[in-house]
C-alpha positions as CSV (number, residue, x, y, z in Angstrom):
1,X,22.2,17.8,-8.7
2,X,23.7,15.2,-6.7
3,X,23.9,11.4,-7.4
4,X,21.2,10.5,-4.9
5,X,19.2,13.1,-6.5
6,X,19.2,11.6,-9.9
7,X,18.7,7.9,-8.4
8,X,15.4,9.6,-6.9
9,X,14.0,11.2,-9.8
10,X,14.9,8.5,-11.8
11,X,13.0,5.8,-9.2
12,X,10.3,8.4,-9.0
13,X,9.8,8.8,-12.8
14,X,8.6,4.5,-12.7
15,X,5.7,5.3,-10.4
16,X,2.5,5.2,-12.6
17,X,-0.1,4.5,-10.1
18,X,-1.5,7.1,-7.4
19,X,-2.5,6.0,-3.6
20,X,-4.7,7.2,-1.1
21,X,-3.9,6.2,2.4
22,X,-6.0,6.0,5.8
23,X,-4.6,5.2,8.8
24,X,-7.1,3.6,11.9
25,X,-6.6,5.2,15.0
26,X,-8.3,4.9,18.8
27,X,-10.8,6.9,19.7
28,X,-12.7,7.1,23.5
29,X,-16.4,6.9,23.5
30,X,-17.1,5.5,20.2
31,X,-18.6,1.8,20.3
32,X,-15.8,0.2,18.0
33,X,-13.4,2.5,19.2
34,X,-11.6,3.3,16.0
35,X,-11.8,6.4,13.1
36,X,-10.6,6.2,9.6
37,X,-8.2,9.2,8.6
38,X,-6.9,9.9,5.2
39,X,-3.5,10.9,6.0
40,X,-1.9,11.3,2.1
41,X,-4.1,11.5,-1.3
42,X,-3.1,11.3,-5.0
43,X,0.7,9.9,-4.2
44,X,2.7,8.6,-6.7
45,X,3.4,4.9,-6.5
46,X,4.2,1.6,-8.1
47,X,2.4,-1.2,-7.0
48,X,5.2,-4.7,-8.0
49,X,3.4,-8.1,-8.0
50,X,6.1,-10.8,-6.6
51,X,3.9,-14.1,-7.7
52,X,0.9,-15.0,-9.5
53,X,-2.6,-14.6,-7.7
54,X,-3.5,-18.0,-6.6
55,X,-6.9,-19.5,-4.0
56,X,-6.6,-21.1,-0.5
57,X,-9.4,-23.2,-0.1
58,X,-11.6,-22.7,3.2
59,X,-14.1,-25.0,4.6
60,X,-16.9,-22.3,3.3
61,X,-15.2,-20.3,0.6
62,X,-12.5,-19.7,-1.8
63,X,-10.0,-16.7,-0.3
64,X,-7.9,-14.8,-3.1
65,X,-4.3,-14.0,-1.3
66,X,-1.0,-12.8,-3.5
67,X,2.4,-11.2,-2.7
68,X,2.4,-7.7,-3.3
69,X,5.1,-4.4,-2.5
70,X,4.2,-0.9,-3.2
71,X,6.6,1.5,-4.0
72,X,6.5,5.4,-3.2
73,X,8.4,8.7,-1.8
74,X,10.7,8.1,1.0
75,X,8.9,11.5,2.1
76,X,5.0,9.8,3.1
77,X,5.0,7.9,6.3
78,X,3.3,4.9,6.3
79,X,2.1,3.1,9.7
80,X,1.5,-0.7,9.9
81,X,-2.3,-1.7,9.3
82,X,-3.1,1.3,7.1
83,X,-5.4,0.9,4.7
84,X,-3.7,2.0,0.6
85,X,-5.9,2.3,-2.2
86,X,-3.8,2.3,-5.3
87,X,-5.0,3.1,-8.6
88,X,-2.6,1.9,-11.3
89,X,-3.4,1.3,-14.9
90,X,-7.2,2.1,-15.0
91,X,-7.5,-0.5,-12.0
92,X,-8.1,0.5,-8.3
93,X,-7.6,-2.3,-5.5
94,X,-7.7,-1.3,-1.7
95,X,-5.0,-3.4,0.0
96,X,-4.2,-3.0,3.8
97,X,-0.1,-2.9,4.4
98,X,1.0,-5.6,6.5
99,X,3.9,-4.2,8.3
100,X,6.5,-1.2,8.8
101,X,7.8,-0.1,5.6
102,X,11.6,0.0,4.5
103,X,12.7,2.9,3.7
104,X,16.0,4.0,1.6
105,X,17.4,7.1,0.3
106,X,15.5,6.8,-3.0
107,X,12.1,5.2,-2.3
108,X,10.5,3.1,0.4
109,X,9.5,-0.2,0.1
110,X,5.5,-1.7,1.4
111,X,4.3,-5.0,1.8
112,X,0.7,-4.9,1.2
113,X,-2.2,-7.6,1.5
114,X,-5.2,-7.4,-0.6
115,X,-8.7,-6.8,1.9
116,X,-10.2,-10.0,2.2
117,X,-11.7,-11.0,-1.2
118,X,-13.5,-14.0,-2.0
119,X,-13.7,-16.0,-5.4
């Protein structure tokens, strides 16, 4: 087994979560013109939390925002504005990722936002 190959399993063998993820796509005749696909069920992942969650005050409510990356196979694409729900330690949170993901030899890399929540 190769070195990269052990680096994988190794990275692989810290994901305790599982993800579903939908991607949004265009679609002609339909009034808000989009259709929600699940593109990859029950993946392995690792959701890492970068900061504590903390509230921005709005004129009418309290939004709930935090920095978070999700962690999974260098194998699963990921497009920009997909929607991930990850379920990780008996907790499931839909996020929606916020850009193109990095991707290395070993794992790829996902910053995520949570859907709009309010406190």
């Amino acid at each position: 087994m190769s070195l990269l190959n052990l680096i994988r399993k190794h990275t692989e063998s810290l994901y305790d979560g599982r993800c579903i993820i939908t991607e949004f796509d265009s679609q002609e005749g339909l009034i808000n013109n989009t259709v929600a696909t699940v593109v990859a069920e029950d993946i392995p992942c690792r959701v890492s939390y970068k900061s504590i969650p903390h509230s921005e005050q709005t004129a009418t409510a309290t939004a709930v925002t935090q920095s978070i990356k999700l962690f999974l196979s260098p194998d699963i694409t990921v497009k920009a504005g997909s929607q991930i729900i990850v379920t990780q330690n008996g907790v499931t949170t839909a996020y929606k990722a916020s850009g193109e993901p990095a991707v290395y030899v070993s794992h790829q890399e996902v910053e995520l936002v949570l859907k709009e929540r309010w406190a």
